[in-house]
C-alpha positions as CSV (number, residue, x, y, z in Angstrom):
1,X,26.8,-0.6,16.9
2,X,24.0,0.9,18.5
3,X,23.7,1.0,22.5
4,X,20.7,0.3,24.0
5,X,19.5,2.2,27.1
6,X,16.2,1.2,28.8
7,X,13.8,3.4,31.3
8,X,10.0,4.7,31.8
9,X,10.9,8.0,30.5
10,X,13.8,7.6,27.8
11,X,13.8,6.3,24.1
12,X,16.7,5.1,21.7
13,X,14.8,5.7,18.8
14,X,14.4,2.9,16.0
15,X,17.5,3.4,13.2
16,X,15.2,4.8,10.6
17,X,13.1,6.5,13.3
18,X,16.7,8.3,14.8
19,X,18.0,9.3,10.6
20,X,14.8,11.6,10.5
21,X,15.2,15.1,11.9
22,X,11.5,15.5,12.0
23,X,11.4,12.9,14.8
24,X,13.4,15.2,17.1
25,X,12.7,18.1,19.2
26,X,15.5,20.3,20.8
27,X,16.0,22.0,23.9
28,X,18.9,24.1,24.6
29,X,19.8,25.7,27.9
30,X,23.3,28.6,28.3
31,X,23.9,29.8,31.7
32,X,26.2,32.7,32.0
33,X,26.5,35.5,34.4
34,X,28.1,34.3,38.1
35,X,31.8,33.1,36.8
36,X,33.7,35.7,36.0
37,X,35.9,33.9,33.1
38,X,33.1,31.8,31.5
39,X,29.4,30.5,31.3
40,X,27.8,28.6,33.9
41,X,26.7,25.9,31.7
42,X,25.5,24.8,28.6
43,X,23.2,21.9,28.2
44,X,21.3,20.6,25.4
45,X,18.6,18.1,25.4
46,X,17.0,15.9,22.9
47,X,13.3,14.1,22.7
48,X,11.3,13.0,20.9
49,X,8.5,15.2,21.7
50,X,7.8,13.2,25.0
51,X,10.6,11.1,26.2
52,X,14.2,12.2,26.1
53,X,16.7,10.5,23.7
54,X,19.6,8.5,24.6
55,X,21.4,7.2,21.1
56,X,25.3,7.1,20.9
57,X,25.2,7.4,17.2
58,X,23.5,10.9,17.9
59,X,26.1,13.5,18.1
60,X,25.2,17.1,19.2
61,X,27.8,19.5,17.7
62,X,28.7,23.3,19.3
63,X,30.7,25.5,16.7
64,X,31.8,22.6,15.1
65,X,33.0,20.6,18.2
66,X,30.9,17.2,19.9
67,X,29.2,17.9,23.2
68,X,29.5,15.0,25.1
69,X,26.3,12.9,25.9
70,X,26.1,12.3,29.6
71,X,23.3,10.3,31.6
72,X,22.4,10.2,35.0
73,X,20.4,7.3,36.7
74,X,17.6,8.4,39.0
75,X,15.0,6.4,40.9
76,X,13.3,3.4,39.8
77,X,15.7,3.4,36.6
78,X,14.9,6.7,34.7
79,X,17.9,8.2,33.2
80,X,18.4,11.6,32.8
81,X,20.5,12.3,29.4
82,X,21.8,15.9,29.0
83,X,24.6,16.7,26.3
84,X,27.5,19.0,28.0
85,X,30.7,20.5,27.4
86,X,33.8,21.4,29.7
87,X,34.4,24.1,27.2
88,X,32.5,26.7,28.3
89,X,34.3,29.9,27.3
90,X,32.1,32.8,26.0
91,X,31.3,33.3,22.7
92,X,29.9,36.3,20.2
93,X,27.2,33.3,18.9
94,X,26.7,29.9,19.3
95,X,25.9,27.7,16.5
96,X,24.4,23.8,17.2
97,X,24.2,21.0,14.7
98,X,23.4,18.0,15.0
99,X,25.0,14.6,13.2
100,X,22.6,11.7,12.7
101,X,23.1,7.6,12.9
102,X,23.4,8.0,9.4
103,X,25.8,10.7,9.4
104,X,23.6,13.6,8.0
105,X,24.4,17.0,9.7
106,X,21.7,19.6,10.5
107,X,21.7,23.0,11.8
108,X,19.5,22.9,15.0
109,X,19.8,26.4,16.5
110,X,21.4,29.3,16.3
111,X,22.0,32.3,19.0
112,X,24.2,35.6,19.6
113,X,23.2,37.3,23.1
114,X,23.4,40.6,23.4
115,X,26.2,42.5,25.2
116,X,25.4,42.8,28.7
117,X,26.4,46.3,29.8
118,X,24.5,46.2,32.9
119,X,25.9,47.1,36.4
120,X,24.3,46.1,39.9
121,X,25.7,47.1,42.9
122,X,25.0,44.9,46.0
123,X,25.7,46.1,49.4
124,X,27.4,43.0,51.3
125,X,25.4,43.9,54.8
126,X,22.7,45.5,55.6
127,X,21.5,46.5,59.6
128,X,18.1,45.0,60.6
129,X,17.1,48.7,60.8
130,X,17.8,50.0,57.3
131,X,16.1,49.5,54.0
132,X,17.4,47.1,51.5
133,X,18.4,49.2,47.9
134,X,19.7,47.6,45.1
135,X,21.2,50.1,42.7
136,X,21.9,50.0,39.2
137,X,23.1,51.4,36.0
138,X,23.8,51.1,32.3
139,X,21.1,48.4,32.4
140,X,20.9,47.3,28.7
141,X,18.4,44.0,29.2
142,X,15.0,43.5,30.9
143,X,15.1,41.6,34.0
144,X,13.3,39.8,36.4
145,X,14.5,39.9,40.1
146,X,13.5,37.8,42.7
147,X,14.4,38.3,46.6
148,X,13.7,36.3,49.1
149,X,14.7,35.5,52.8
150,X,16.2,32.8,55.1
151,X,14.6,33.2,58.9
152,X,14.9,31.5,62.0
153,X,12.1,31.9,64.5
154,X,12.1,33.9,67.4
155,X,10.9,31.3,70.0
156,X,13.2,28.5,68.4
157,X,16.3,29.9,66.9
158,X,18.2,26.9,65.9
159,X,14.6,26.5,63.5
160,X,15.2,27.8,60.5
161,X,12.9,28.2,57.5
162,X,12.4,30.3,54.0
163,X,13.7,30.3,50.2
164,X,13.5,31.3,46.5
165,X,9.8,29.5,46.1
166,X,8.2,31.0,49.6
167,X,5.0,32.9,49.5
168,X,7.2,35.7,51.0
169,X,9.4,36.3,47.8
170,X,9.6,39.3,46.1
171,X,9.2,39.9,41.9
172,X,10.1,42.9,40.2
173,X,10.8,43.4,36.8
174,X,14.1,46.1,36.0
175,X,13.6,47.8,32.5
176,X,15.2,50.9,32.7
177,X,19.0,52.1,32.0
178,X,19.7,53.6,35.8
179,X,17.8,53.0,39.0
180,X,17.1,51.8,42.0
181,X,14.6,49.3,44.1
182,X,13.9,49.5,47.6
183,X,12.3,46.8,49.8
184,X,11.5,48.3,53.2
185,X,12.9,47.1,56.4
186,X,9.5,45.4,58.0
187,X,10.3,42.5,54.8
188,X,13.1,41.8,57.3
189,X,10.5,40.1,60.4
190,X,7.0,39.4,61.6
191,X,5.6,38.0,64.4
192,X,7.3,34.9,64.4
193,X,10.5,35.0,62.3
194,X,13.2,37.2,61.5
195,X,15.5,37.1,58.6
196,X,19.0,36.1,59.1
197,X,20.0,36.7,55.5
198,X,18.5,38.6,52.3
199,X,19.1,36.1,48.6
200,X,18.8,37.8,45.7
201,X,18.6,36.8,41.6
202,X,18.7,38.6,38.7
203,X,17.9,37.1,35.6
204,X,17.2,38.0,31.6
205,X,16.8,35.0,28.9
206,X,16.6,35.5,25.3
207,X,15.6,33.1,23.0
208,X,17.4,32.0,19.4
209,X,16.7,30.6,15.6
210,X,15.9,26.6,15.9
211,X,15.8,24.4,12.5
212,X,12.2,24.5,11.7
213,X,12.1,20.6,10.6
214,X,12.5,19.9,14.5
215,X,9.6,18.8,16.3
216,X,7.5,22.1,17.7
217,X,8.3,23.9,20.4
218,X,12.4,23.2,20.0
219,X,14.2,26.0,21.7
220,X,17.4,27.4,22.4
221,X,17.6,30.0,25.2
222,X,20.9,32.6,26.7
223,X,19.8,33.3,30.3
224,X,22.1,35.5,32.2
225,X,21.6,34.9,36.4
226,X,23.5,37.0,39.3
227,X,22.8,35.8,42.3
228,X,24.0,37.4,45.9
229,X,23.7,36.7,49.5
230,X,23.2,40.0,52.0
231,X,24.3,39.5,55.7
232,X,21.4,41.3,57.8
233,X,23.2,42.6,60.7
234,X,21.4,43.3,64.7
């Protein structure tokens, strides 16, 4: 029996609409990188090219075990659905099917991330009156880094402000095997605020195979995020 779910921005798909591959787009979404004994996620999303899919009789299959389908209600009814596991132990690949109303089974996508080598090396505090450095080495991956700060102001300091999408963040790309970045002291304050603590993420994604009978643009991605928080220190 098929479940019916109704919102603005979700579909169930008709029965011979949902036994059709072609009808489907996929978007897949591992997290690893801040636990130390597995991945920070892995979610995996299905549409139909402009609303996502919420079908029981869908089953979404990771190295030949069911993610479970999971949806949130939002406002005004929308309903989020996102396919998840508990099992999120790291693999060598990761291999995604997918089992139709009709019971046909499709490979969807297809991923093995490389071997992260790399090593960062984060100081814990940093003095208002010293440079921040981030160090690193055996850097095998290109990645982006963002930094950014969380201030106060001067006049008002219970007033606090900043974050990861300020004008004041920092981008830098790391693409070599040992180095360094600097971001000089004077990042720290300016004539109204001064930074009480420095954030910082580091983050690579690579992309994997999809079945090309999906809908266009289906995608599976491995993104590997650090992220760290620097006490600045008077």
């Amino acid at each position: 029996m098929l479940l019916l779910f109704q919102s603005c921005n979700t579909t169930t798909l008709s029965e011979k609409e949902a036994n059709n591959i072609s009808n489907i787009q996929v978007e897949i979404l591992i997290e690893d990188g801040i636990k130390k004994t597995s991945l920070n996620k892995i979610n995996a999303y299905i549409s139909n090219g402009e609303k996502r899919i919420i079908n029981e009789n869908i089953k979404v299959v990771l190295n030949g075990k069911p993610l479970k389908l999971f949806v949130r209600t939002g406002n005004y009814y929308d309903k989020y659905p996102v396919y998840l596991t508990d099992n999120l132990v790291r693999r060598e690949s990761y291999y995604f099917e997918i089992i139709l109303p009709d019971s046909t089974r499709y490979p969807i996508a297809y991923i093995k991330p490389s071997k992260i080598t790399s090593e960062f090396n984060f100081p814990k505090n940093i003095p208002l009156d010293e440079d921040f450095v981030l160090d690193w080495k055996t850097n095998n991956i290109s990645a982006n880094v963002e930094l950014w700060k969380l201030v106060h102001q001067k006049d008002k300091p219970n007033t606090h402000s900043g974050g990861r999408y300020a004008e004041s963040t920092i981008h830098h790309t790391i693409n070599t095997e040992n180095g360094s970045y600097k971001v000089p002291k004077l990042f720290y304050e300016d004539s109204l605020t001064i930074a009480d603590y420095l954030k910082i993420r580091i983050s690579s994604r690579e992309s994997g195979l999809t079945n090309p009978k999906l809908i266009t643009n289906s995608k599976v991605s491995y993104t590997y995020v650090i992220e760290k928080t620097i006490n600045l220190e008077n």
